[in-house]
PLY file of the C-alpha trace (Angstrom):
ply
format ascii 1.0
element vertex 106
property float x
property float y
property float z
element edge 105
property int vertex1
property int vertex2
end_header
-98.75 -26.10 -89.56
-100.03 -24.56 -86.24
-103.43 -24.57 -87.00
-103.29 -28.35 -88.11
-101.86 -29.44 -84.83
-104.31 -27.20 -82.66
-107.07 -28.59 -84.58
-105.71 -32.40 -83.84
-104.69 -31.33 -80.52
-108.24 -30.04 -79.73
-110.03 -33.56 -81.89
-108.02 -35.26 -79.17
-108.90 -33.48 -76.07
-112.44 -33.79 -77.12
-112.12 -37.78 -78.17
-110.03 -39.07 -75.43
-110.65 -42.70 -75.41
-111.54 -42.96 -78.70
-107.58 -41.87 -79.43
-106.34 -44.39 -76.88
-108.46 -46.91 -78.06
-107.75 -46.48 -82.02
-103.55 -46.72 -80.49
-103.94 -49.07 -78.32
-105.58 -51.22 -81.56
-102.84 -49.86 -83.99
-100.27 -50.87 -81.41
-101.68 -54.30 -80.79
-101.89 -54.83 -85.01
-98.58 -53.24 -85.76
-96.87 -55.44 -82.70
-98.56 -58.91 -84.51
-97.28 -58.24 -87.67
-94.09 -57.31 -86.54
-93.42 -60.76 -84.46
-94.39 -62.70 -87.58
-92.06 -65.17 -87.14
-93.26 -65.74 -83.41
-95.71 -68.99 -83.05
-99.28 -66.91 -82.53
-99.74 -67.80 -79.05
-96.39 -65.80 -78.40
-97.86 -62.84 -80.94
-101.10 -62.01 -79.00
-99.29 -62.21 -76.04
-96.15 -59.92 -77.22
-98.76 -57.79 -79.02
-100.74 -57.11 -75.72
-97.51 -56.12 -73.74
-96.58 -54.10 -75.87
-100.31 -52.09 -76.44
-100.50 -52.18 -72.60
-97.44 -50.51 -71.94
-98.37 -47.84 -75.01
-101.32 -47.48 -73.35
-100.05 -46.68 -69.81
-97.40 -44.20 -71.62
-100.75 -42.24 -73.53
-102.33 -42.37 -69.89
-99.41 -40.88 -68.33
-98.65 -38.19 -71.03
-102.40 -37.15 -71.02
-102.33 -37.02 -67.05
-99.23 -34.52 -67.37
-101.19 -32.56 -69.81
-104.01 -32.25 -68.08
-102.24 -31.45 -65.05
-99.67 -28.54 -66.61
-101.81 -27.28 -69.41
-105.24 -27.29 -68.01
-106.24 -23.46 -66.64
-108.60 -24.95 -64.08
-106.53 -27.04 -62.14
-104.20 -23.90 -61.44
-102.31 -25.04 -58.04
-102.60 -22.70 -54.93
-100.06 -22.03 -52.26
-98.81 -25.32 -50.64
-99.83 -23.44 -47.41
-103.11 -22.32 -48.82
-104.61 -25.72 -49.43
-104.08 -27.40 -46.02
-106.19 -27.03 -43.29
-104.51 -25.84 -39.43
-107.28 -25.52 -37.82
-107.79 -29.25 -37.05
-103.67 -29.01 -35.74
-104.50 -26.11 -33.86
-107.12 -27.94 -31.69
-104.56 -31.06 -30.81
-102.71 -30.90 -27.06
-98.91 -30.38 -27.54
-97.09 -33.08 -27.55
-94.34 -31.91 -24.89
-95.13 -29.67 -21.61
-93.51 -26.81 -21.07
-90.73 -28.24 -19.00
-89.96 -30.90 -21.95
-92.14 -34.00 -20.65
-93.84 -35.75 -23.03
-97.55 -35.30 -22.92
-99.21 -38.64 -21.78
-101.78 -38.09 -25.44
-98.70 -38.79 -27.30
-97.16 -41.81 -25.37
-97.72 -44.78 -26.27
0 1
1 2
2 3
3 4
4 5
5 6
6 7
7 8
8 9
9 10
10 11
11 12
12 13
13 14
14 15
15 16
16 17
17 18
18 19
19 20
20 21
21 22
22 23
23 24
24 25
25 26
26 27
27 28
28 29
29 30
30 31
31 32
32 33
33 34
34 35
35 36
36 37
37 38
38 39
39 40
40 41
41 42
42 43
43 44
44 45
45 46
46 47
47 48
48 49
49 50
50 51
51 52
52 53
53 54
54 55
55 56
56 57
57 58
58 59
59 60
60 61
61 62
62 63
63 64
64 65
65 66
66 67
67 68
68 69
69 70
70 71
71 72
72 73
73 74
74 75
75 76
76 77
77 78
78 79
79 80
80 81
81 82
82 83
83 84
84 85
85 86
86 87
87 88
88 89
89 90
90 91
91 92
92 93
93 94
94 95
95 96
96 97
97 98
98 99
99 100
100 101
101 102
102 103
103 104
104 105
């Protein structure tokens, strides 16, 4: 069973939109023939919402897999990836006596 969901998992990674785009069709057909009852103006437009809001759910899940499980977006240090030195070269904003520096007034 493992290897059959690595080997989808991997068809996927390699076939992204082609996966969103074959659900976002399958979600679009299975949404139509569910409202059959609907007048068709009301189908296509039910059908859409409903793909759309698959779609954005497939975008989102894929986003939080690529973030978590890919190895070469591996986060640094919060500290590590901001830059002081540009801070380091601004005027303090209060004196040593407490006055406000007249840079930061407004």
């Amino acid at each position: 069973m493992e290897r059959v969901s690595s080997s989808v998992q991997s068809w996927v990674e390699e076939h992204k939109l082609t996966s969103i785009g074959a659900l976002w069709a399958t979600a679009v057909g299975a949404s139509v023939a569910y409202g059959r009852r609907k007048p068709p103006q009301m189908r296509l437009i039910h059908a859409r919402l409903h793909a759309q809001a698959l779609t954005l759910a497939v975008l989102g899940g894929a986003a939080l897999a690529h973030h978590y499980y890919d190895p070469s977006s591996k986060k640094q240090g919060a500290a590590g990836s901001l830059d002081y030195e540009f801070y380091s070269q601004l005027p303090p904003a209060t004196s040593a006596d407490g006055q406000e520096n007249e840079r930061w007034s407004w």
